[in-house]
N, C-alpha and C positions, 0 to 999 in steps of 0.2 A: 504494500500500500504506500501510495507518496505520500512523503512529509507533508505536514501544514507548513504555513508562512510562517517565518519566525522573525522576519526582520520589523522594524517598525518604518512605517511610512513615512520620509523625514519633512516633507512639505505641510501636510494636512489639507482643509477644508478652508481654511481662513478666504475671507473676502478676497483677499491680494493677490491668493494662489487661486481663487475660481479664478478672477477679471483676467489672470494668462492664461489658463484652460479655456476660457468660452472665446476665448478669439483666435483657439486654431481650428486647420478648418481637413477638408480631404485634401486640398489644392496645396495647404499650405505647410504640411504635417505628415504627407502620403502620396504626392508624389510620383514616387519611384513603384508602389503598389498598383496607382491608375490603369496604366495601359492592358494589365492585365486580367481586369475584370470583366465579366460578361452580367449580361440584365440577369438571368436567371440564377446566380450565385447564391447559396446560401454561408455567411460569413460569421466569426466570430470577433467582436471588437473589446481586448482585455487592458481591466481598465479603464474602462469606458468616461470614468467623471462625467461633468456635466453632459456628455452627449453632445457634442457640436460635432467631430466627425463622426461619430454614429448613425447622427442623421444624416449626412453628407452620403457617407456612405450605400444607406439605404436608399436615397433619391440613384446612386447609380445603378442597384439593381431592382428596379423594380415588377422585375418578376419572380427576386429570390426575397432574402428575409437577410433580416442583421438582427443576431441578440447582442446587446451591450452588456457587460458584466463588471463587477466593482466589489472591492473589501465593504469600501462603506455603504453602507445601507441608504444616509442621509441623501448623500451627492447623487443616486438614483432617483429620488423626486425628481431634483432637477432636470437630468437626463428625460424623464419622463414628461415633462412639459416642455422640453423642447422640441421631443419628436413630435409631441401631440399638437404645439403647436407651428408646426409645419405642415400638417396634416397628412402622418404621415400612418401607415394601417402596419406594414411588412417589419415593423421594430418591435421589439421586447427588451426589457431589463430584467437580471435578477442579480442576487450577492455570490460570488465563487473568489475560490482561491487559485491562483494558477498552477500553485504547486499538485494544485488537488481535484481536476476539474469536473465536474456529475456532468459529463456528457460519453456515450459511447465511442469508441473507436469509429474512427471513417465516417464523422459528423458534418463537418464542415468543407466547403469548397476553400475558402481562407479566414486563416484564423492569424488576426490581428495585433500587434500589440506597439502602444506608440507613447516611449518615456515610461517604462515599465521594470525592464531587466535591471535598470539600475536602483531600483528600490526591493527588489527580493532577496530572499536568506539566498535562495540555490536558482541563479540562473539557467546553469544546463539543465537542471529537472523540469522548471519552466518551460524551457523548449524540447523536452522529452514529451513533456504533457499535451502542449500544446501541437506539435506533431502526431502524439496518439491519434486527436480527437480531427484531424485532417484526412479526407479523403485520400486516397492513392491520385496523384497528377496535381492535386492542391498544392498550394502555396501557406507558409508561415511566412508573414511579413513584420518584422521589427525593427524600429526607430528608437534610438537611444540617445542621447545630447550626451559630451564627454566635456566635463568642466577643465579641466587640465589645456583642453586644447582652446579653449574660450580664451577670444582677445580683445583689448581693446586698445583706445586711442583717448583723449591724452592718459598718461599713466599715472591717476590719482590716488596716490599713494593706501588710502584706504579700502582700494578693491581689491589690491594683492592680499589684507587684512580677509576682507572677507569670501576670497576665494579658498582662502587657509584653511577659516574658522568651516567653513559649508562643507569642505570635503571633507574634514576630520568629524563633525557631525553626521552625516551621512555614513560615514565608514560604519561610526561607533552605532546608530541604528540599525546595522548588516547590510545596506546597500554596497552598493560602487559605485562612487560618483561619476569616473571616470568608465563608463561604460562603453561609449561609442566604439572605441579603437577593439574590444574585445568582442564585440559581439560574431565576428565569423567564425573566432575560433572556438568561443561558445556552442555557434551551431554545429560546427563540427563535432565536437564531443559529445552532443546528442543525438547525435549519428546519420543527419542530413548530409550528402553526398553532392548534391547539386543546388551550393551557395553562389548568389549573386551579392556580391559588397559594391556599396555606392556609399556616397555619402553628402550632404545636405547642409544651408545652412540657415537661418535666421540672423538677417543683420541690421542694426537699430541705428538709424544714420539722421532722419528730417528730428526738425524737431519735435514734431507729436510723436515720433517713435520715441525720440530720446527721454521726451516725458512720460509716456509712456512705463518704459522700459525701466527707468529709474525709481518713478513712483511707486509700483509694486516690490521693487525688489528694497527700498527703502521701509516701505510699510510691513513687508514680510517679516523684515529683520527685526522690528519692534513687535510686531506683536501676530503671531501666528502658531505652531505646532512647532515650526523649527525655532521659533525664540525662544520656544519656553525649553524645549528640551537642550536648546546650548546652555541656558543657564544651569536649568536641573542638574546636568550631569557634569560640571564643572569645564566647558570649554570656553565661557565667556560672561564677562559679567554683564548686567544691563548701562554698565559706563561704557563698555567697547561697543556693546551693539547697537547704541546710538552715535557712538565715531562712525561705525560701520554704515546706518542708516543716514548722517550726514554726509560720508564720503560719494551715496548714490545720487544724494542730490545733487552734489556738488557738479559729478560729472553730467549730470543730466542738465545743467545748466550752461554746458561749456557748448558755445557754437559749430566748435571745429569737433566734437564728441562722435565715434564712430563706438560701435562694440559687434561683435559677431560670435555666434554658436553653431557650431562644429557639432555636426551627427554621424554617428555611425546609420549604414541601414542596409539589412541582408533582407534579399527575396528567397527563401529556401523551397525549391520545390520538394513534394515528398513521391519517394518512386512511385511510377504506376505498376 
């Protein structure tokens, strides 16, 4: 029987972490999945949060189905009122674990997952699972961000701070922050044979992006699941992570302000 999840999810639910979930989209987040879909698909999207590419999703196959799935229970409402209002009939949510999924073998046509492997105890069992429940000719498609490789422009001295503090958090919840760059060899060791690696980015450049971009990752740092858990477990006090939450303003103010995020992303077909 596969483990449960053991890791802790290190973003949560907070405002600051929905308003960057609900503004990505299939176009903007999956990509590299599109070409590959047909109308009649029945798909799996892990993960799911509020459902914006869920529904996305589902408008491409409209003669298959997408079930969205998620830890939390809460952020499925949401999900659910976004499909519903879009009016959308071919969607469903419920609660799963990836480690553990209640779906039978050779379920899905593709089964999904976008900013996921870096928040689980066991990656490859992840994608062992999530390969189970994939038809034979199906595709596993995952999108991961690798913080490590994230950059920016001008170099305000407090984002090296809070790129420190994020990855050592993250670790210590049993993620991997830096996930992108591993994800091929991940699927290799869960024993897909035919990996496609590409990889993707998100770059924060006008200045509604810049504000954007800073304002959530400024507001995160005060007060969300990841603040509370850097203080809890002694990796920062609430004096740094308002340094921290200052230094995102700051660069969010800077005219000449560029920052960009680096993805990993494998298409893994499963043999027929």
């Amino acid at each position: 029987m596969p483990k449960q999840e053991t890791a802790v999810y290190t973003h949560g639910h907070h405002e600051s972490v929905l308003r960057s979930h609900t503004w990505r989209t299939a176009a903007n987040s999956a990509a590299y999945l599109l070409g590959s879909l047909q109308p009649h698909m029945r798909i799996l999207d892990i993960g799911c949060g509020p459902g914006t590419i869920t529904a996305d999703l589902a408008e491409l196959v409209p003669q298959g189905h997408v079930t969205g799935v998620d830890r939390a229970p809460g952020v499925l409402e949401q999900a659910r009122a976004t499909a519903a209002g879009r009016g959308l009939t071919n969607v469903d949510f419920a609660v799963a674990d990836v480690h553990a999924l209640d779906h039978p073998d050779d379920t899905f046509c593709v089964v999904h997952a976008h900013q996921v492997l870096q928040h689980v105890g066991d990656p490859v069992q992840a994608l062992r699972e999530m390969r189970r429940v994939t038809r034979p000719g199906g595709y596993v498609a995952v999108r991961d961000a690798d913080y490590a490789a994230m950059t920016w422009y001008p170099n305000v001295p407090g984002l090296d701070d809070w790129l420190d503090l994020y990855r050592r958090v993250a670790r210590a919840n049993g993620g991997e922050p830096d996930a992108g760059r591993r994800l091929r060899s991940w699927a290799l060791a869960a024993g897909f044979t035919d990996v496609t690696a590409t990889s993707g980015t998100w770059t924060y450049a006008t200045e509604e992006e810049r504000a954007w971009w800073s304002g959530l990752w400024a507001d995160r740092t005060l007060a969300s699941a990841y603040a509370e858990r850097a203080v809890a477990v002694g990796h920062a006090t609430e004096e740094r992570l308002r340094a921290v939450s200052a230094a995102w303003r700051e660069w969010g103010e800077r005219p000449d302000g560029w920052f960009a995020v680096l993805h990993g992303e494998v298409l893994c077909r499963k043999e027929a």
